[in-house]
Backbone as numpy.savetxt, mean C-alpha at the origin, in Angstrom:
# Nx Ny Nz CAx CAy CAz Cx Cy Cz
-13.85 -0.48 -9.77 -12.97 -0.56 -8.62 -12.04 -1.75 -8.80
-10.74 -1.53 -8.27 -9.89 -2.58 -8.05 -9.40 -2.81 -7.06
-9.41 -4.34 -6.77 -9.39 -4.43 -5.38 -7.98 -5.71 -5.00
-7.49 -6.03 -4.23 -6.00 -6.55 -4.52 -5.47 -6.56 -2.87
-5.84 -8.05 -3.07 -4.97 -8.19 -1.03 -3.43 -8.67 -1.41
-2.68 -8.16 -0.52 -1.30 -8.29 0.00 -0.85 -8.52 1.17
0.33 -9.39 1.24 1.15 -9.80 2.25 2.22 -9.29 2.57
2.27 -8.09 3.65 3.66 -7.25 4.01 4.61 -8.63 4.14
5.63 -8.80 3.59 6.59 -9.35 3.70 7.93 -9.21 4.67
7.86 -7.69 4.20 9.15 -6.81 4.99 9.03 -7.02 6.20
10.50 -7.38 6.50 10.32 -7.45 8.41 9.66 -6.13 8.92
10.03 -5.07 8.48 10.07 -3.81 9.28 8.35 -3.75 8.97
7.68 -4.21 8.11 6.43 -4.07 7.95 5.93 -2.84 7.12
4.86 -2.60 7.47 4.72 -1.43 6.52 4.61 0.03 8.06
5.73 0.19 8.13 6.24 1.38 9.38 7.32 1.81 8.48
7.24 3.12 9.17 9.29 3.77 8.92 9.67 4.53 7.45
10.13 4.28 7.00 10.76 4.22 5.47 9.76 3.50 4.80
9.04 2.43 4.78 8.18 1.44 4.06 7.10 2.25 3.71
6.32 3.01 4.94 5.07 3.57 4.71 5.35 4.33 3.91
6.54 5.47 4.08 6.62 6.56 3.25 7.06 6.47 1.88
7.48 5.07 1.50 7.61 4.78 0.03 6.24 4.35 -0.35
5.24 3.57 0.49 4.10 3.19 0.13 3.85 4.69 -0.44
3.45 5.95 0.37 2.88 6.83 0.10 3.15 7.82 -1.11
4.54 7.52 -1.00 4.67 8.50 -2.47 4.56 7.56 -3.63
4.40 6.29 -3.59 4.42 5.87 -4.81 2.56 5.96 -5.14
1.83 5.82 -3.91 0.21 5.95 -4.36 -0.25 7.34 -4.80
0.70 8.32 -4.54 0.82 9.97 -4.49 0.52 10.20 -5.83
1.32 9.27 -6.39 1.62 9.49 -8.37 0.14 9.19 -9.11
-0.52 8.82 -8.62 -1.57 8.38 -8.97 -2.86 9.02 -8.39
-3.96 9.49 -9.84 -5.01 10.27 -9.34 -6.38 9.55 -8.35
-6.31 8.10 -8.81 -7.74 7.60 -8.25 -7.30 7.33 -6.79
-8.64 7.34 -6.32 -8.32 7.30 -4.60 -8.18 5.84 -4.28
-6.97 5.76 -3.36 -6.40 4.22 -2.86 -6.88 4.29 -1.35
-7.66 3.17 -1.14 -7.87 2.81 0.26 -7.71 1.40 0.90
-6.98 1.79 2.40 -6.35 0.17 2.32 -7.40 0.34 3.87
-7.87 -1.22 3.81 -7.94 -1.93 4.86 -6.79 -3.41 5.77
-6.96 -2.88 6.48 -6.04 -4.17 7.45 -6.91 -5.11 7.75
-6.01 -6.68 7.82 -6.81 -7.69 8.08 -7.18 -7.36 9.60
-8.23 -7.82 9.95 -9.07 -7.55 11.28 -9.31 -6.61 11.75
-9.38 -5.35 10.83 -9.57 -4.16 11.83 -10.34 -3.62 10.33
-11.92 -2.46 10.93 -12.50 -2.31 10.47 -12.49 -0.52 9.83
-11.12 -0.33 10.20 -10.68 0.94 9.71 -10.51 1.08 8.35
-11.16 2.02 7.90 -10.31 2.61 6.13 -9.62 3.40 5.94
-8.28 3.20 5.33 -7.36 4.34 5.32 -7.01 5.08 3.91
-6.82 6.08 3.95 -6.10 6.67 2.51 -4.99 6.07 2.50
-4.10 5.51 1.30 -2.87 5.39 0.94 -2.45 6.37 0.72
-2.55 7.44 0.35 -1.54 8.19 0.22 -1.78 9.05 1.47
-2.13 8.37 2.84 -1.56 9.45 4.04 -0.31 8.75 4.98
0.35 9.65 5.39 1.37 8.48 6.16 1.01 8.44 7.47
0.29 8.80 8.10 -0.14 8.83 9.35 -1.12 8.06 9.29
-1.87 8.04 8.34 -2.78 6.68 8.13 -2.70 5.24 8.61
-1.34 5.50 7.50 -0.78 3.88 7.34 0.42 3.69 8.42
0.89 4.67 9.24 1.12 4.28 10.72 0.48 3.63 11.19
-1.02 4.31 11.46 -1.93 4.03 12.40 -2.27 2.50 12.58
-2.01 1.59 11.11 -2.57 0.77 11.05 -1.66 -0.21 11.71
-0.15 -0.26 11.93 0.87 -0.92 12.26 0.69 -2.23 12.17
0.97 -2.40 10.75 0.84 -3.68 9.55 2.61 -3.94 10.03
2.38 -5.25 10.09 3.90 -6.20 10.08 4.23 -7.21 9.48
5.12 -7.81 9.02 5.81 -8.76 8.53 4.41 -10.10 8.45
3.66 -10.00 7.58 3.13 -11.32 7.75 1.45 -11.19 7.73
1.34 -9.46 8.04 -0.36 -9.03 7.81 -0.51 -8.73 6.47
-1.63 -8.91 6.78 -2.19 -8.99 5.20 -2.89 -7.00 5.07
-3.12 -6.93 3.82 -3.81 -5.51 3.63 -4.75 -5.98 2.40
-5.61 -4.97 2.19 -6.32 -5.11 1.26 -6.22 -3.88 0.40
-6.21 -3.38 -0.85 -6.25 -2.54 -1.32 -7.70 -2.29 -2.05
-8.36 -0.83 -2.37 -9.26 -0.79 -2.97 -9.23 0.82 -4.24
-8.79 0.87 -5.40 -8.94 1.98 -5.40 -9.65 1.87 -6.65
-10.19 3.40 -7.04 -11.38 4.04 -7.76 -11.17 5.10 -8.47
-10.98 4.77 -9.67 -10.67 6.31 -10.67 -10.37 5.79 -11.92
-9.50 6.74 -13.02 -9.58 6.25 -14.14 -7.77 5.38 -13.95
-6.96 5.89 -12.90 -5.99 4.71 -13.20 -5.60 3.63 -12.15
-6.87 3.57 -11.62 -7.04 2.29 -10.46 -5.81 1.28 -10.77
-6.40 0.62 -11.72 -5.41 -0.57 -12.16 -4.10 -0.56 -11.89
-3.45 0.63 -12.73 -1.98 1.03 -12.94 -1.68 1.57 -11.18
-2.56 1.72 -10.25 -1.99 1.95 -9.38 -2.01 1.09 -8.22
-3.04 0.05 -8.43 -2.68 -1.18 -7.43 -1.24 -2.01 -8.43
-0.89 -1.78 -9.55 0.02 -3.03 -9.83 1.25 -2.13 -9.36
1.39 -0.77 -9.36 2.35 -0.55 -8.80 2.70 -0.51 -7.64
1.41 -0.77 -6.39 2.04 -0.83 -5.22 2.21 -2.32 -4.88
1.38 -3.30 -5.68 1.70 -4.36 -5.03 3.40 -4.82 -5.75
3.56 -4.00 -6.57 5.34 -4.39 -7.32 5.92 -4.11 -5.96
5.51 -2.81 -5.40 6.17 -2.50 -3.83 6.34 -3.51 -3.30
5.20 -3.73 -2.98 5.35 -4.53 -1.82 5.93 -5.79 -2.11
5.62 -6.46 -3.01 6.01 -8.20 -3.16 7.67 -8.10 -3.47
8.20 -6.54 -3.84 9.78 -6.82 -3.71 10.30 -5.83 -2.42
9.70 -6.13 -1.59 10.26 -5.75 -0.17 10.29 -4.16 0.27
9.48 -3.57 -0.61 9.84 -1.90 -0.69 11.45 -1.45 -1.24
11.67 -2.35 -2.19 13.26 -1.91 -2.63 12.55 -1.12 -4.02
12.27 -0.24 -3.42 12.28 0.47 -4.89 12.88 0.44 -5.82
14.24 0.81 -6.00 15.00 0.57 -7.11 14.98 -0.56 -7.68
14.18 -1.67 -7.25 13.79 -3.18 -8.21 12.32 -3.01 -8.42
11.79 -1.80 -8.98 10.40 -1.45 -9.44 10.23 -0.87 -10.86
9.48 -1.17 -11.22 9.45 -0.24 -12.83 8.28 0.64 -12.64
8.53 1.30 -11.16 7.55 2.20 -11.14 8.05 4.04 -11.44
């Protein structure tokens, strides 16, 4: 397992447009991604977007990532590339 906390940066947080880039970029990837939010004892799929609504992460919460398969790795470094450049995808080498 790989496991990998992050700091939504983005004002908009991880809502809107953000989630749904979160989701298709965890989409690409076979092992299962599950995020927890700081203080709340929920587990979510990454690749659901109603999920990661639910969790209404903002500018400054933290997440935790956990995922499990054969390309775990390759798929937390690509979401945290997400996230640490603001969800601008086009500045990703994903």
């Amino acid at each position: 397992m790989t496991r990998k906390v992050l700091v939504i940066r983005a004002k908009e947080g991880l809502r809107g447009r953000n989630a749904e880039l979160f989701t298709i970029v965890a989409a690409k990837f076979s092992c299962r991604i599950d995020i927890v939010g700081a203080g709340r004892d929920k587990i979510i799929n990454a690749k659901s977007i109603m999920g990661l609504l639910s969790l209404t992460a903002k500018e400054g919460d933290s997440i935790t990532l956990a995922a499990r398969g054969p390309d775990a790795k390759e798929a937390v470094l690509a979401l945290t590339e997400l996230v640490e450049k603001d969800f601008r995808l086009d500045e990703c080498d994903i």
